[in-house]
C-alpha positions in Angstrom: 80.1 115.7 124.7 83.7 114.6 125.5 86.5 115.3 123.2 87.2 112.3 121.2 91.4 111.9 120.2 92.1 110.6 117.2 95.7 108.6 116.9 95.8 107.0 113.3 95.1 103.1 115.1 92.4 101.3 114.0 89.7 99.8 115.6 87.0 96.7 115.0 83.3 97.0 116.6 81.5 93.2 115.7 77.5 93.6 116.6 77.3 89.8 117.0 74.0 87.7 115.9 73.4 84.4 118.1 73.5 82.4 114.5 75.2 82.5 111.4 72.0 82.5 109.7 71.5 86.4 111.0 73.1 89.2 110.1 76.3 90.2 112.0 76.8 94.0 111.9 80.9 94.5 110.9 83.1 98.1 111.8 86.3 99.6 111.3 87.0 103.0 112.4 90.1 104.6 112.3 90.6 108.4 112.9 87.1 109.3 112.0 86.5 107.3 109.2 84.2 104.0 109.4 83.5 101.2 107.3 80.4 99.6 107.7 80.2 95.1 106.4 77.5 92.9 107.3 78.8 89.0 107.6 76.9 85.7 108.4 79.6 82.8 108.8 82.2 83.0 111.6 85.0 82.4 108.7 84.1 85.5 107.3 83.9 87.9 110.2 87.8 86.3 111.4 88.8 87.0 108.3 87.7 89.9 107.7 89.3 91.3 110.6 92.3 89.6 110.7 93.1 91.6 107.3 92.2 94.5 108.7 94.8 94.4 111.5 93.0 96.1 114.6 94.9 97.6 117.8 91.9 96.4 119.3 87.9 94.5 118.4 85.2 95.3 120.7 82.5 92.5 120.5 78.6 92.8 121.7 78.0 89.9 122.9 78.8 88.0 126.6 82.3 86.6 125.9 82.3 84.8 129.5 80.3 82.6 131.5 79.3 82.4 135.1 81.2 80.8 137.6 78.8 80.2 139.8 74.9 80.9 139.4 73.3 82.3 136.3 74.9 85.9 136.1 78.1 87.5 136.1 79.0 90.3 138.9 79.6 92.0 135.4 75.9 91.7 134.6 74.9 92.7 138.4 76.7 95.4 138.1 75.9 96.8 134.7 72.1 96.4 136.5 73.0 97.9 139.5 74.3 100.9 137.1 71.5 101.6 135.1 72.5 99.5 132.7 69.8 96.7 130.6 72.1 93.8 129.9 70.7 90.4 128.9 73.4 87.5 131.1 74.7 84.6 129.1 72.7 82.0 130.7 69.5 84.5 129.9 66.8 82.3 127.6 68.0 82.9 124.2 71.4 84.4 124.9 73.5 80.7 125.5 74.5 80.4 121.5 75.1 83.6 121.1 77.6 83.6 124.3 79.4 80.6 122.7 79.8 81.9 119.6 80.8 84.7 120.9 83.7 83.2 123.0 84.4 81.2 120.0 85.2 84.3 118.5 87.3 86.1 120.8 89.2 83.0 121.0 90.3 82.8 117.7 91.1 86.2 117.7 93.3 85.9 120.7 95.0 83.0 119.1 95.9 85.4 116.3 97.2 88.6 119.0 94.1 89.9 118.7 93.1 91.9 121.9 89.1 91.4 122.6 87.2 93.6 125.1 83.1 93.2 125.7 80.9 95.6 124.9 77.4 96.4 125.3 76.4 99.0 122.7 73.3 100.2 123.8 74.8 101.4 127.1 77.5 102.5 125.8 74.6 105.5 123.9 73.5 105.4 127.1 76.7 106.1 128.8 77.8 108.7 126.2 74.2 110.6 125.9 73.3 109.3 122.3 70.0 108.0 121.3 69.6 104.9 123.2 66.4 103.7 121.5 66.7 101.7 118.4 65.9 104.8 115.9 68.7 104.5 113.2 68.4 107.6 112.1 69.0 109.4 115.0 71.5 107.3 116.2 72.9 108.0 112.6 72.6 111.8 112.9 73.9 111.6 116.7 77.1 109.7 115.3 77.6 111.6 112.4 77.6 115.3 114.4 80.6 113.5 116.6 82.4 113.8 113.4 82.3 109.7 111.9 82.6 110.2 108.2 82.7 107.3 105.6 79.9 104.9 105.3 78.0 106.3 107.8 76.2 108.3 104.9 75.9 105.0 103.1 72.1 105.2 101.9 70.7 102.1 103.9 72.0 101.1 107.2 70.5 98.3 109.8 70.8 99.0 113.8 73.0 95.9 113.8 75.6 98.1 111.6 75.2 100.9 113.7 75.8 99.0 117.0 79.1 97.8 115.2 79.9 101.2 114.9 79.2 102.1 118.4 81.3 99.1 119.6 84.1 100.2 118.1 84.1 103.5 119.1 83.8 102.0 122.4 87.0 100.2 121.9 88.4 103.6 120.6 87.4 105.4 123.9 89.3 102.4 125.6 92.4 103.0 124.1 91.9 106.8 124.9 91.3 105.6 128.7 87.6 107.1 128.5 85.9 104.2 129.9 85.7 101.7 132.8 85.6 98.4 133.2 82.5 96.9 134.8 83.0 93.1 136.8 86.5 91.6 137.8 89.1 89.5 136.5 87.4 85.6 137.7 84.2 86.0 135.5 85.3 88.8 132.7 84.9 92.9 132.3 81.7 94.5 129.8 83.5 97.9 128.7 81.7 100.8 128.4 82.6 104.8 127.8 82.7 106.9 131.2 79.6 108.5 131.2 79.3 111.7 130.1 76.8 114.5 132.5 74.7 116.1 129.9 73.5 119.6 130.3 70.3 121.4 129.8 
């Protein structure tokens, strides 16, 4: 596993449900520590958030739209990759894309940098569990060294994928990841992948 750096800033990882009526997973990590929130309303995640004054939020969910067809060279290329991503204009994936650019807007508005994440490849990219399992993505986390809720007694895979999209942002501001797509249709973030042994 690479060496993770740990600078004091905090980071934001938002595992984004497609309405407010589901459960958004919430994460702030800084150094090692983690707390783990579960919203619904969009008032309550930019709020949230906003108080808690991240360097920078790393949101699952599409936070761009085609330009032309029905999928981003960001979503080719994640494909092309290895990568499983659902495109915004995929069946099902349209509100959450809005909402999701809703988001990032707002937070922008506020100074706010966004990046988008995909937290799924981002276990992939970084050896960790990449089936939905919570408790070994749980364990997997944990040995990296996470403390704080983490160890809370119940935890959803939304929560967890929160927490692995802010790690990913913390790997970005440790330029330990690349950016996948270009600048006309928007970049998915994930950590440089790591060659496991044995």
């Amino acid at each position: 596993m690479p060496e993770y750096t740990s600078r004091g800033y905090r980071v934001v990882g938002i595992d984004l449900a497609g309405t407010e009526s589901k459960e958004t997973g919430w994460a702030l990590l800084q150094d090692f520590k983690v707390e783990i929130l579960t919203f619904h309303s969009d008032d309550e995640i930019l709020r949230k958030t906003l108080e808690s004054n991240p360097l920078l939020v790393a949101i699952d969910a599409p936070l761009t739209m085609p330009k032309d067809g029905k999928m981003r060279l960001a979503d080719k290329e994640m494909k092309r990759l290895g990568y499983s991503v659902l495109p915004p204009l995929f069946p099902g994936m349209k509100n959450l894309t809005l909402r999701g650019i809703r988001l990032a807007s707002k937070m922008r508005e506020n100074g706010i940098r966004v990046i988008e994440v995909h937290p799924t490849s981002s276990r992939k990219a970084l050896g960790l569990p990449v089936m939905k399992d919570v408790e070994q993505i749980r364990r997997a986390l944990i040995k990296l060294g996470l403390k704080g809720d983490i160890g809370k007694d119940k935890i959803t895979i939304h929560e967890l994928d929160a927490v692995i999209a802010a790690l990913t942002a913390k790997l970005h501001l440790d330029g330990k990841t690349i950016k996948v797509g270009n600048e006309k249709e928007g970049y998915i973030i994930i950590p440089r992948p790591v060659n496991i042994e044995g």
